[in-house]
Each structure stands twice: as C-alpha cells, then as structure tokens.
mmCIF file as Biopython writes it, N, C-alpha, C and O atoms, coordinates in Angstrom:
data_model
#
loop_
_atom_site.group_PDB
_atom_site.id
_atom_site.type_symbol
_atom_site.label_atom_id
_atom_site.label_alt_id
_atom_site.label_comp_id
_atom_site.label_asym_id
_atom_site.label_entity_id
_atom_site.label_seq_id
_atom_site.pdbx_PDB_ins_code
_atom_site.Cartn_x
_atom_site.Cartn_y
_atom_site.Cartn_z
_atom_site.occupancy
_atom_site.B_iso_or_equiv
_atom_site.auth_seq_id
_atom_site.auth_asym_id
_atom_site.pdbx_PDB_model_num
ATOM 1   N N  . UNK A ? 1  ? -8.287  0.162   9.589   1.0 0.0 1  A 1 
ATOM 2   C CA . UNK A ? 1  ? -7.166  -0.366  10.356  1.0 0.0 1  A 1 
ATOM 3   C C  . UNK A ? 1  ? -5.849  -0.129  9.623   1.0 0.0 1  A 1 
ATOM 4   O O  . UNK A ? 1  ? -4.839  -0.035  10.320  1.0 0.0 1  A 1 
ATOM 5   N N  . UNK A ? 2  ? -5.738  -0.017  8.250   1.0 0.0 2  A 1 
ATOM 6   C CA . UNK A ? 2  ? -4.431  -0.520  7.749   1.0 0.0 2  A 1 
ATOM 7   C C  . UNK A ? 2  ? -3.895  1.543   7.977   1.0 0.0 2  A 1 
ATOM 8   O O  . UNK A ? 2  ? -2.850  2.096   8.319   1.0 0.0 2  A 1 
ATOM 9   N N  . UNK A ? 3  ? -5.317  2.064   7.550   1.0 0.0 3  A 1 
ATOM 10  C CA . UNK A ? 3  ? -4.942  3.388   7.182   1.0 0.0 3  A 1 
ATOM 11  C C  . UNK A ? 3  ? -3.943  4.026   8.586   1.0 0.0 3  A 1 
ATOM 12  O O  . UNK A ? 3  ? -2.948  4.727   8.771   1.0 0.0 3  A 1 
ATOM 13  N N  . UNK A ? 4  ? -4.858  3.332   9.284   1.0 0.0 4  A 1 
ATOM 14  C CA . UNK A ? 4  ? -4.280  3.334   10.853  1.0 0.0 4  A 1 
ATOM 15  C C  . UNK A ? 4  ? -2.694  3.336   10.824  1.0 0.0 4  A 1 
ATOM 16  O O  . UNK A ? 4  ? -2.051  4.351   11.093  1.0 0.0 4  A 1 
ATOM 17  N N  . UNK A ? 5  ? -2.089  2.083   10.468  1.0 0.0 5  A 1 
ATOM 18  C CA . UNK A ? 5  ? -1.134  1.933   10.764  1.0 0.0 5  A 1 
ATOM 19  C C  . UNK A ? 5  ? -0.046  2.788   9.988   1.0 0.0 5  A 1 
ATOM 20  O O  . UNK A ? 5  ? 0.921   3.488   10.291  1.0 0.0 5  A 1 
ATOM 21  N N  . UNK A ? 6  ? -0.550  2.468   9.093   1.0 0.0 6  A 1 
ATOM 22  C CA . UNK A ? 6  ? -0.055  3.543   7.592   1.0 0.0 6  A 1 
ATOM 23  C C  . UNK A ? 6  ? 0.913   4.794   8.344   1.0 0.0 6  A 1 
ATOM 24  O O  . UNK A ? 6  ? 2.116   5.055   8.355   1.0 0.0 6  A 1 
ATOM 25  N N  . UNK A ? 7  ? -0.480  5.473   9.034   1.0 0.0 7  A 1 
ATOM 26  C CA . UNK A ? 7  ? -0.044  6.635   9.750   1.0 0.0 7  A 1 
ATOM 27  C C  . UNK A ? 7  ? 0.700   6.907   10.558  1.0 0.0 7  A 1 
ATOM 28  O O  . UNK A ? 7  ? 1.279   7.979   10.741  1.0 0.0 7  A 1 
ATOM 29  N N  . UNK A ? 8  ? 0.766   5.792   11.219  1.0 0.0 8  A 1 
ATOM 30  C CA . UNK A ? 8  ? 1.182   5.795   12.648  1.0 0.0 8  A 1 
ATOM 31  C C  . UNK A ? 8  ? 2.819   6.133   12.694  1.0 0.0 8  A 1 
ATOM 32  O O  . UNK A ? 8  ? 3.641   5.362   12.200  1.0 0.0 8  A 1 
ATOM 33  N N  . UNK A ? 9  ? 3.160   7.301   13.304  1.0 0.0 9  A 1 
ATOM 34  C CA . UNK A ? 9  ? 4.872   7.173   12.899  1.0 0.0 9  A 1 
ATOM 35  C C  . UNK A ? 9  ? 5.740   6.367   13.840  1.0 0.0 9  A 1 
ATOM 36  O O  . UNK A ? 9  ? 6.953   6.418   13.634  1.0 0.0 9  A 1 
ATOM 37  N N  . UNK A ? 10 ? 5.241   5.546   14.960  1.0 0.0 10 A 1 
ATOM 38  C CA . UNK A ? 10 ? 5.438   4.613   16.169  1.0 0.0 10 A 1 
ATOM 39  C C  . UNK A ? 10 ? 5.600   3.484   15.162  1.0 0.0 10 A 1 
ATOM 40  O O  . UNK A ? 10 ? 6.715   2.974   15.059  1.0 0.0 10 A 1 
ATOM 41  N N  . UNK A ? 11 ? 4.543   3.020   14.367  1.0 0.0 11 A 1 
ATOM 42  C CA . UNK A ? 11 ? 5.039   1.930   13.799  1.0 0.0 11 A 1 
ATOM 43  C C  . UNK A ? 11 ? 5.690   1.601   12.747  1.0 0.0 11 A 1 
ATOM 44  O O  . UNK A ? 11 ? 6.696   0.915   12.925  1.0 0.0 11 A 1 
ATOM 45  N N  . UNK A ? 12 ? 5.291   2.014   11.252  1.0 0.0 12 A 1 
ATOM 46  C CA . UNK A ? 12 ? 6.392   1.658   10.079  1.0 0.0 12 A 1 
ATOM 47  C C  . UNK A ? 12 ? 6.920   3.077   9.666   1.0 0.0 12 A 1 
ATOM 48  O O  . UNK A ? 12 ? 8.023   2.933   9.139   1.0 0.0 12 A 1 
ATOM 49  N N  . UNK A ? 13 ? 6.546   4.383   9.710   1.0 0.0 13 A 1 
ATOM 50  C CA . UNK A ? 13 ? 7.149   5.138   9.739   1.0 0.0 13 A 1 
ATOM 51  C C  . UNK A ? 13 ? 7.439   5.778   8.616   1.0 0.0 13 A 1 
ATOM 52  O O  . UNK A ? 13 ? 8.595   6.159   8.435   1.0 0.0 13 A 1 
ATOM 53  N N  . UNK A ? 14 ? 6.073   6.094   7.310   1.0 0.0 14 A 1 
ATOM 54  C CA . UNK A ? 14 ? 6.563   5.423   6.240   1.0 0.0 14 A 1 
ATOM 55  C C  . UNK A ? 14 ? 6.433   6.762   5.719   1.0 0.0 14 A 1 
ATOM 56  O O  . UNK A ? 14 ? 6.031   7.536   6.587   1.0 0.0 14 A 1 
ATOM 57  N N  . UNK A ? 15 ? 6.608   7.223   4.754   1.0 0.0 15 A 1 
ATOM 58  C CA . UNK A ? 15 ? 7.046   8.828   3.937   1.0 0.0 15 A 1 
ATOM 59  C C  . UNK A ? 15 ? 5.835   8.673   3.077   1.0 0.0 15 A 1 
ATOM 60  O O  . UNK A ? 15 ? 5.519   7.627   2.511   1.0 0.0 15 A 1 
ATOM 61  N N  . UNK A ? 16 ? 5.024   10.080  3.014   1.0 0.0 16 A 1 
ATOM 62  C CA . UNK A ? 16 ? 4.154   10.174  2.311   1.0 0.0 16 A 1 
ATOM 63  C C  . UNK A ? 16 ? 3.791   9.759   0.694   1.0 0.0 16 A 1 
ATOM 64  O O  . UNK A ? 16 ? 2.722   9.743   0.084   1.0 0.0 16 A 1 
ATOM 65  N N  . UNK A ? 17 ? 4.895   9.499   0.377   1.0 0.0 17 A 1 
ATOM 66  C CA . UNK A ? 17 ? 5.360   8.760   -1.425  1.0 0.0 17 A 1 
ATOM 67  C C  . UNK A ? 17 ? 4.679   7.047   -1.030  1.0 0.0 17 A 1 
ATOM 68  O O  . UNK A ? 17 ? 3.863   6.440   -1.723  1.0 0.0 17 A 1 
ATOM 69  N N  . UNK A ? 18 ? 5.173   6.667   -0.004  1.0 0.0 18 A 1 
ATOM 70  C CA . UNK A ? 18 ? 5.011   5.194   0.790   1.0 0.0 18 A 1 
ATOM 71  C C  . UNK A ? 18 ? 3.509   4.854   0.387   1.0 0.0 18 A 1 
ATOM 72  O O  . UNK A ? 18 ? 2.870   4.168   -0.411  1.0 0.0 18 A 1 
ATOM 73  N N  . UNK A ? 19 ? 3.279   6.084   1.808   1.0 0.0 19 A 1 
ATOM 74  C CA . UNK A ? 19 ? 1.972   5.592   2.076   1.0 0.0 19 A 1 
ATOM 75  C C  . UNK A ? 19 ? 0.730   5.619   1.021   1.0 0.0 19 A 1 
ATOM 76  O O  . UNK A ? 19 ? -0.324  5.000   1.168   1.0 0.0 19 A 1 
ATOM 77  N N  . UNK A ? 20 ? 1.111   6.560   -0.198  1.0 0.0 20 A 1 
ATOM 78  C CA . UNK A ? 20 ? 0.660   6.544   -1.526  1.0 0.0 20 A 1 
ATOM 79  C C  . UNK A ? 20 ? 0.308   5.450   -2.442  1.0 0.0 20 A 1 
ATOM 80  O O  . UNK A ? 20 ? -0.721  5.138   -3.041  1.0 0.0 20 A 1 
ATOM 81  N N  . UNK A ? 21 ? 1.790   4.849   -2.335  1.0 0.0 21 A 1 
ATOM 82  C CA . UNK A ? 21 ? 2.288   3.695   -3.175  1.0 0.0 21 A 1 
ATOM 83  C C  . UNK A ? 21 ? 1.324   2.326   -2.880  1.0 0.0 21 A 1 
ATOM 84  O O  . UNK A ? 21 ? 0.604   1.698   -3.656  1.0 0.0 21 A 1 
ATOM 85  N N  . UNK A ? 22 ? 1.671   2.080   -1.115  1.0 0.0 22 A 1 
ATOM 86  C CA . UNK A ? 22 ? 0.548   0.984   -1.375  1.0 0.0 22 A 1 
ATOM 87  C C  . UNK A ? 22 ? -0.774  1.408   -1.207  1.0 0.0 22 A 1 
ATOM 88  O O  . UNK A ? 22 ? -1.643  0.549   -1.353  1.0 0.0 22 A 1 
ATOM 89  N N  . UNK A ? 23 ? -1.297  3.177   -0.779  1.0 0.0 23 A 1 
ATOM 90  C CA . UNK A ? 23 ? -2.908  2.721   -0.802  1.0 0.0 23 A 1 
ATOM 91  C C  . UNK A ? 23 ? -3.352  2.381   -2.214  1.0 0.0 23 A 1 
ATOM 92  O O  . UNK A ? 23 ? -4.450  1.839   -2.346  1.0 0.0 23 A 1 
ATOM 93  N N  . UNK A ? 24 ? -2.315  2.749   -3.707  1.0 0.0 24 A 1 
ATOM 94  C CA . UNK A ? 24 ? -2.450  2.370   -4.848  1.0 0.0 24 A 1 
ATOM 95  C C  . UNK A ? 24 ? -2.367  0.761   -5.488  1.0 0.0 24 A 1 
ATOM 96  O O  . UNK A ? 24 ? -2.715  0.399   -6.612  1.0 0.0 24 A 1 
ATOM 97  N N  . UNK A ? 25 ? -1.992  0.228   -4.774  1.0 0.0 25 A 1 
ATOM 98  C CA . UNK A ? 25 ? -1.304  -1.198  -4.995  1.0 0.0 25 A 1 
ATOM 99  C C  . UNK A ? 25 ? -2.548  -1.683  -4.081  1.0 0.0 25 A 1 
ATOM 100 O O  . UNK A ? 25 ? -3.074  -2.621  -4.681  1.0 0.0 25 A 1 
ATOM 101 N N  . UNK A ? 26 ? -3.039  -1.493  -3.206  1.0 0.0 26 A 1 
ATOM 102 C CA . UNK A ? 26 ? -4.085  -1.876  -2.459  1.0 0.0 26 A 1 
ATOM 103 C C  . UNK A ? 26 ? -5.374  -1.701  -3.381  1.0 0.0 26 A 1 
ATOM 104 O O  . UNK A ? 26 ? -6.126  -2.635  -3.659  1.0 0.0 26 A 1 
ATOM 105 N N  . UNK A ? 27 ? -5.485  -0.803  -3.681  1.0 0.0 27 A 1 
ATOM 106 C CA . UNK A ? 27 ? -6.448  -0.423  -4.974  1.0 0.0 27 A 1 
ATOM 107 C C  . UNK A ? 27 ? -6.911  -1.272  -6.078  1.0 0.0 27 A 1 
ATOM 108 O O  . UNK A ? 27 ? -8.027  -1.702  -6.371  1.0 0.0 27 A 1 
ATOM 109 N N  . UNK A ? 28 ? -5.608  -1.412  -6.674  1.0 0.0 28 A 1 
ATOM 110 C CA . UNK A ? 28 ? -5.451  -2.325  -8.102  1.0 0.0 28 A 1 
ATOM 111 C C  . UNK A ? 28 ? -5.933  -3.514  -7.259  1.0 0.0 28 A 1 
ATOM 112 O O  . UNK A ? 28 ? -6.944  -3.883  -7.858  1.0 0.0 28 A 1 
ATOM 113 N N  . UNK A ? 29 ? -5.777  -4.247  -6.286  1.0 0.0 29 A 1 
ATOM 114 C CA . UNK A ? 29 ? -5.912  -5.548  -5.899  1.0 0.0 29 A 1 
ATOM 115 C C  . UNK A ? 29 ? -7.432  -5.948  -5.570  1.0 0.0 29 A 1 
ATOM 116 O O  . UNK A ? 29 ? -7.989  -7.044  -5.622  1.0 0.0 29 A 1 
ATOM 117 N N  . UNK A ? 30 ? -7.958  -4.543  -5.177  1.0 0.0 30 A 1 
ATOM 118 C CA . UNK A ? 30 ? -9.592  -4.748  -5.049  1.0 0.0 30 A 1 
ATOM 119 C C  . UNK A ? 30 ? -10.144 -4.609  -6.030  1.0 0.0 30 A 1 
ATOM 120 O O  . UNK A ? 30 ? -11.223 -5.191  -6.142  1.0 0.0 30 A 1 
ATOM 121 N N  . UNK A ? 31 ? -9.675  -3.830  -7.091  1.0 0.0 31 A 1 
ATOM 122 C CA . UNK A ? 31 ? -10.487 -3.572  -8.600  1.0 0.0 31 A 1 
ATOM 123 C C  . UNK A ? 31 ? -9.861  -5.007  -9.651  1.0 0.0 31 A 1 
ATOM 124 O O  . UNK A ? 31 ? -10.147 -5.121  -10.842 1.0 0.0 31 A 1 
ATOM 125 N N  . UNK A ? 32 ? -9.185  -5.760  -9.057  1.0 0.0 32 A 1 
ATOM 126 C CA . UNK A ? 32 ? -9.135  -7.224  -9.728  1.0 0.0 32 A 1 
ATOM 127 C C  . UNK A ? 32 ? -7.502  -7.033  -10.298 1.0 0.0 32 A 1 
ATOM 128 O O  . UNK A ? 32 ? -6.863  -8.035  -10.619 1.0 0.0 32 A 1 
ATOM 129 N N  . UNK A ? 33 ? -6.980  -5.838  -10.376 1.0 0.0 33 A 1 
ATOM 130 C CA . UNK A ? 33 ? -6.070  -5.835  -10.995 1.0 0.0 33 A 1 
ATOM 131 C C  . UNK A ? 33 ? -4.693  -6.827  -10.615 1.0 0.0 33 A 1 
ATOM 132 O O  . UNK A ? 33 ? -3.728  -6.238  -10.129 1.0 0.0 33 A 1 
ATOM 133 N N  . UNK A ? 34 ? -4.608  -8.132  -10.806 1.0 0.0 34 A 1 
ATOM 134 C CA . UNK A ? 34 ? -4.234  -8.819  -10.562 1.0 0.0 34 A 1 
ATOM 135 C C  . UNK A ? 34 ? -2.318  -9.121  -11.283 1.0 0.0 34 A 1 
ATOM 136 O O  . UNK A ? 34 ? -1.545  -9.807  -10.615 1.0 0.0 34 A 1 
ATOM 137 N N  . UNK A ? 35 ? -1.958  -8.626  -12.359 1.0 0.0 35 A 1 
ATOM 138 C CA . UNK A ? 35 ? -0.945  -7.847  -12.274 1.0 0.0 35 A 1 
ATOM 139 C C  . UNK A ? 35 ? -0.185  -6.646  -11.831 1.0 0.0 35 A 1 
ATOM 140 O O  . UNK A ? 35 ? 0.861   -6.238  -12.337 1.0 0.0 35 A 1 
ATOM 141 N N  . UNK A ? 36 ? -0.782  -6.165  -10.901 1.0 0.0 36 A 1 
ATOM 142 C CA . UNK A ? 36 ? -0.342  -5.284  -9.695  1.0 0.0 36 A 1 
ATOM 143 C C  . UNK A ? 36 ? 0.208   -6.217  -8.737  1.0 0.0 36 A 1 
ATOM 144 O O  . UNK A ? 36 ? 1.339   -6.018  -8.294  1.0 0.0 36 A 1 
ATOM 145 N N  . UNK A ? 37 ? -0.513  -7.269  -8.354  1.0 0.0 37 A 1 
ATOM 146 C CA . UNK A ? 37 ? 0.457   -8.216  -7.362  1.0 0.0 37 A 1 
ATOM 147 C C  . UNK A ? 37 ? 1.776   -9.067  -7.918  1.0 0.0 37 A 1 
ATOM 148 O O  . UNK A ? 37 ? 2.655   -9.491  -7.167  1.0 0.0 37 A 1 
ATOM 149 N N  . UNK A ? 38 ? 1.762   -9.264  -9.534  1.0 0.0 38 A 1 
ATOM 150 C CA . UNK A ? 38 ? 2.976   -9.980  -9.981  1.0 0.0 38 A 1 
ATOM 151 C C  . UNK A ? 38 ? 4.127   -8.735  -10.029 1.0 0.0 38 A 1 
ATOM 152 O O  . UNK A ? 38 ? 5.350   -8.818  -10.140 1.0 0.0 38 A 1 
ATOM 153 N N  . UNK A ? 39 ? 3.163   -7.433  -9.890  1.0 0.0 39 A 1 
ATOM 154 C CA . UNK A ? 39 ? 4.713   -6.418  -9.956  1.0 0.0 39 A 1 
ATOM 155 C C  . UNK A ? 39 ? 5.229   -6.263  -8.750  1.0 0.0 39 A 1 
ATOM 156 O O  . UNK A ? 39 ? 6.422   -6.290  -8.449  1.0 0.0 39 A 1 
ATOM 157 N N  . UNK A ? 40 ? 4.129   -6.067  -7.921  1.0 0.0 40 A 1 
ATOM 158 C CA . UNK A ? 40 ? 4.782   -6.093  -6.503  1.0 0.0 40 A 1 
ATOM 159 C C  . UNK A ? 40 ? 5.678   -7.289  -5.688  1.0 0.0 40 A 1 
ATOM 160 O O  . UNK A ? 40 ? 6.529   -6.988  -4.851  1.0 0.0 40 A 1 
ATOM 161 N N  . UNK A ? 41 ? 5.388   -8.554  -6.027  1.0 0.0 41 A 1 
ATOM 162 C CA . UNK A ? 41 ? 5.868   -9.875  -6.076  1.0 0.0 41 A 1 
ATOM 163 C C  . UNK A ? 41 ? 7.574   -9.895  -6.584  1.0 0.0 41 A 1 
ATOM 164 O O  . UNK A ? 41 ? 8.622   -10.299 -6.081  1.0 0.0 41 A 1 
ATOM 165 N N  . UNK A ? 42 ? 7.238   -9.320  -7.670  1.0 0.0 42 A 1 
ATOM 166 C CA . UNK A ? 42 ? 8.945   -9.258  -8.573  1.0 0.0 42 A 1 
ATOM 167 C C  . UNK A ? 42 ? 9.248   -10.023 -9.261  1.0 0.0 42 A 1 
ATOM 168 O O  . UNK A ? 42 ? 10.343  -9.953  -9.819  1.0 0.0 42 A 1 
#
C-alpha cells in the first residue's frame, strides 16, 4: 500500500531521492533502529 502511494504522481508526488529516503527510514524502523525516528522527529 504505502509503495502504492509512494508512486502515485496524483498523490504526494514525490522525486525519486524522496521516495528513497523514506523507504530507508521505513527500514531502520522495522530493523529496531529506533534512532532513525528521533532523527526524523528533529
């Protein structure tokens, strides 16, 4: 689903660097990496 949307240029529209960025940040969050969310947080 998310990859879905990811893609979709109807909805967020997002530049291939984008859609990189969070399938990486999505990543870290399933492998526990739990300072990936305090960076993304800010």
């Amino acid at each position: 689903m998310l990859s879905l949307l990811l893609h979709d240029k109807d909805a967020l529209n997002l530049k291939p660097y984008q859609i990189e960025a969070i399938k990486a940040a999505e990543q870290a969050v399933i492998d526990g990496h739990e300072d990936a969310v305090k960076f993304i947080e800010g």
